[in-house]
N, C-alpha and C positions, 0 to 999 in steps of 0.2 A: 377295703370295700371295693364293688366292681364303679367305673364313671365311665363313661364317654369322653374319649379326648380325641382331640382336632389339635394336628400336628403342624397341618397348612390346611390353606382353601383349598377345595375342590370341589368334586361329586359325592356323589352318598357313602362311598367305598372310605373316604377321608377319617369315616367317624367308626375309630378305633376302639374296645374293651380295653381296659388297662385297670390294673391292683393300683389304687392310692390310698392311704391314709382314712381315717375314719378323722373327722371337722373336729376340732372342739370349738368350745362357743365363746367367742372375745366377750369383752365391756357391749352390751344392749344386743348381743346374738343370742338366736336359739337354733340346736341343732334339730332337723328333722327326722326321722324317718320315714323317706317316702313311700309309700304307696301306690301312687297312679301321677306321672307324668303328662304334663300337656305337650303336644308335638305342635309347629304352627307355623305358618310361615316365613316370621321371622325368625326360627331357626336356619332358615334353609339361606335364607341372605346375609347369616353370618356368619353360615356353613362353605359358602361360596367367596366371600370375601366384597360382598357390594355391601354389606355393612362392616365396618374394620373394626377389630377388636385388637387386644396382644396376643399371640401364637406363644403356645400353646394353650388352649382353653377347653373347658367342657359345656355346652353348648345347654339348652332349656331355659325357658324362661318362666317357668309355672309349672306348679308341683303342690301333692297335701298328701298331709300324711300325720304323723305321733311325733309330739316333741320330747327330745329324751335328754335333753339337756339347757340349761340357762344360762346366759354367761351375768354379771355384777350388772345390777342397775335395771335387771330385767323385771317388770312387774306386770306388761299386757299379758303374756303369758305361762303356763306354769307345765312343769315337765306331768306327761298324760293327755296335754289336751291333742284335740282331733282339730288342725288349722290347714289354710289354704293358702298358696298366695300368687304375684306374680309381678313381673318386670324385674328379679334376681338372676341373673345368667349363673348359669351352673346347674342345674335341675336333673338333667343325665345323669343320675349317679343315685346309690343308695340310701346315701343322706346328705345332707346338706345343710351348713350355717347358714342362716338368714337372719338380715334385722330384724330386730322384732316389732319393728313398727310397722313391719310390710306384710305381716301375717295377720290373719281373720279366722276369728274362730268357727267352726261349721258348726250349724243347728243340728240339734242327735237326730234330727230326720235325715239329715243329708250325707251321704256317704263319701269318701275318701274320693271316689272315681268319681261322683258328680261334682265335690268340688276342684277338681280338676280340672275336670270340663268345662267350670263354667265361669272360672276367675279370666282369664285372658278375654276372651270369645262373648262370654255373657257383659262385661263393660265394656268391651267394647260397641255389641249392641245398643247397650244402653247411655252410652255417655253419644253417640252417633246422634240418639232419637231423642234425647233427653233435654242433650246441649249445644251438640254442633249445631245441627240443623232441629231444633226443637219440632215435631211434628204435631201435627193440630189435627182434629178431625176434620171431614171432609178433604184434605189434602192429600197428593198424591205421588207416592215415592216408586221409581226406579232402582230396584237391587240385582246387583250383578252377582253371580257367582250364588244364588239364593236357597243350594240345596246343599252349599258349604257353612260348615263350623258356623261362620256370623252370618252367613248366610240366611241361616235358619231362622236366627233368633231375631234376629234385625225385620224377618216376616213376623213376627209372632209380634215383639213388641211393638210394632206399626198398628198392627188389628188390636191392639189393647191398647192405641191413644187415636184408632179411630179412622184411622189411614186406610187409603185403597194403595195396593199395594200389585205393581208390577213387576214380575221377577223372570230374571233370564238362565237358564241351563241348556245344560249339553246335550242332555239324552229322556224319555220318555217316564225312567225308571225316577232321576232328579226331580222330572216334573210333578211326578204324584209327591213327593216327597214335599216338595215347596207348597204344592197344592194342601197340602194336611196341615203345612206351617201357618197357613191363612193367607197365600199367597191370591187375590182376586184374577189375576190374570198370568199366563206364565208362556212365557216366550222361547223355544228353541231354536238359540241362536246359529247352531248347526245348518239350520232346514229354512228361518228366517232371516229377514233385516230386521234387528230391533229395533233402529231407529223409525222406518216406517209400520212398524207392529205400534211402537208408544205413540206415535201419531195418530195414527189408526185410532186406537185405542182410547186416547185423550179427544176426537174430534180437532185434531191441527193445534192444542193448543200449547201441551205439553205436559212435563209433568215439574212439580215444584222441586224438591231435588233429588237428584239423585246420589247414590250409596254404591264405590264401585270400590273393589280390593283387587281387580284384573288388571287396572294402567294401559298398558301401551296398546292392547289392540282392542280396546273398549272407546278411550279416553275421548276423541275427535268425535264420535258419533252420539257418546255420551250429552256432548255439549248442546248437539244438534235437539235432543229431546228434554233439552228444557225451554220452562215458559220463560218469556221476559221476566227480570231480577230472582229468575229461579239458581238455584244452589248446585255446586258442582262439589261434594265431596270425597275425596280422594283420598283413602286409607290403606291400602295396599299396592303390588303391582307383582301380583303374579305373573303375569305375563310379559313383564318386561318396564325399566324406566320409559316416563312416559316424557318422550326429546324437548328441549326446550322452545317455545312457543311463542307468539307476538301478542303480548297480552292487548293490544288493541283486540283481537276478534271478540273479547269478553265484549266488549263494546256493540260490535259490528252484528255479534249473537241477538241482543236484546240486554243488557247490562247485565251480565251476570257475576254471579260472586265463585269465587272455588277459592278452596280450602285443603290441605295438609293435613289435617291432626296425625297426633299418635295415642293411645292408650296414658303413656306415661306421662304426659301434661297435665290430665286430666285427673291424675291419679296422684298426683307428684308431694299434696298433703295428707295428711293422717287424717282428718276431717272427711274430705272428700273420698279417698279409699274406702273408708267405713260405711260412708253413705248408699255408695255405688253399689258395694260387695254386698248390704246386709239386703238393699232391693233386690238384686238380682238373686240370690240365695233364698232370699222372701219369696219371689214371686214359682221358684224351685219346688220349695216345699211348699206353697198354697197350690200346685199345679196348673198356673197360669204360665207356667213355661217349662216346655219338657226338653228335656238335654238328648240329645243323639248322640250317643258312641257309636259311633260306624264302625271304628276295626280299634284291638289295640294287639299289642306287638310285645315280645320282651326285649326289655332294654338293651338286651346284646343285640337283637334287629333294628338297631335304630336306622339304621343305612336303608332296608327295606320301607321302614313307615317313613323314610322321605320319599324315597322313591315312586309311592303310593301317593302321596300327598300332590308331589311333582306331576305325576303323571294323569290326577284329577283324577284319579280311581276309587278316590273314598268320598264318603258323604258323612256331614256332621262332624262332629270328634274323634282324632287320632290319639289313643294312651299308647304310653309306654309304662310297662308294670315293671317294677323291679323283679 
């Protein structure tokens, strides 16, 4: 079969075609056949080596597709079914073992490519607004990056628990996009200060928290637009680690709280995976949340859909199609 392998870190050029072996399926594996690939960007920081893994690897973290094999002991699933999943590295490639306990099976409403799309990206929306910082109505969230993958959805699910929602992009084009997400107010950071736009905006007060996957050249300004013991959550860093900090100013801010999460904490039981997946998947096929494929790519261009990714060129969901 064809995979993506990464021989060392680098750039998007790193991520090589290569023939390996078709998986079989150990004790609680089941092999997939993928379909539609999620691209994201913790690929790209483990493509570059700020997150470390063993060299040589094949890179994705979220993939669905047809299971075509069971290994002993396997019972969630059964070789035919249509499943999704994600937080398994190795996804690049045409198939893939995966535990079986990390797979969800898709509603025959929901196709191969939406669940693709919507396992990384849609819990993460969801476990953001659900858990981290649980949002209430009448409350008011800051999202960065709002016309990207979680972007979107992170608008979408705020206006379904009630939230006024301000969101920041690059360009005119992002903005309607965020705008149609349920975005209440939308900021181009390009042409503005967001900080004084969410001032503006809130009457000096601020907003309760904010939702940033940008880091290093959001983070500091970020802090500035929260209210007193408002929420600083921090789930990416697209733009860079965000340098180490005097946690007195949480203090000196108005008492504020920030946070780290990752997807796979939240994900980490077979309970809670289920829960997540089957809402988000729910809320898919009742049409309370529309998924954006912005671009997809064949898997032998995986190097171009980072480069895409990297370069803030796409909107919504990057696939890679076998």
């Amino acid at each position: 079969m064809k995979a993506i392998r990464v021989q060392t870190a680098g750039g998007p050029e790193v991520l090589q075609v290569e023939d390996v072996p078709i998986p079989e399926a150990a004790t609680g594996q089941a092999v997939v056949k993928l379909e539609a690939i999620g691209v994201n960007f913790i690929d790209v920081y483990y493509r570059t080596g700020l997150y470390k893994t063993q060299l040589p690897f094949t890179p994705g973290q979220e993939g669905a597709g047809t299971v075509t094999a069971v290994g002993e002991g396997v019972t969630a699933v059964a070789v035919g079914d249509r499943v999704a999943y994600t937080g398994v590295q190795g996804s690049y490639a045409e198939y893939q073992a995966v535990p079986a306990d990390r797979l969800v099976k898709l509603p025959r409403e929901i196709s191969t490519r939406e669940g693709a799309a919507a396992m990384l990206q849609g819990m993460t929306a969801q476990y953001l607004t659900m858990s981290t910082f649980p949002l209430r109505r009448g409350e008011t969230c800051l999202v960065h990056a709002a016309a990207g993958g979680v972007g979107l959805l992170l608008c979408q699910i705020a206006k379904l628990k009630g939230a006024t929602v301000i969101g920041t992009v690059s360009t005119e084009e992002k903005a309607a996009l965020a705008r149609e997400a349920g975005a209440d107010h939308v900021i181009r950071y390009t042409e503005q200060d967001f900080e004084a736009e969410v001032k503006r905006i809130t009457g000096g007060k601020g907003v309760d928290v904010v939702y940033d996957s940008v880091g290093k050249t959001t983070f500091d300004k970020s802090l500035n637009c929260l209210r007193k013991r408002g929420m600083m959550v921090l789930f990416g860093q697209s733009s860079g680690s965000v340098p180490p900090f005097d946690l007195t100013l949480l203090n000196t801010k108005g008492s504020l709280f920030i946070t780290r999460p990752s997807l796979f904490a939240y994900i980490a039981e077979r309970r809670e995976l289920e829960e997540r997946a089957n809402e988000v998947l729910g809320w898919v096929r009742d049409g309370k949340l529309k998924l954006r494929i912005g671009a997809t790519f064949p898997l032998a261009q995986a190097g171009e859909a980072h480069r895409a990714l990297e370069g803030r060129k796409t909107t919504g969901k990057v696939l890679l199609v076998p």
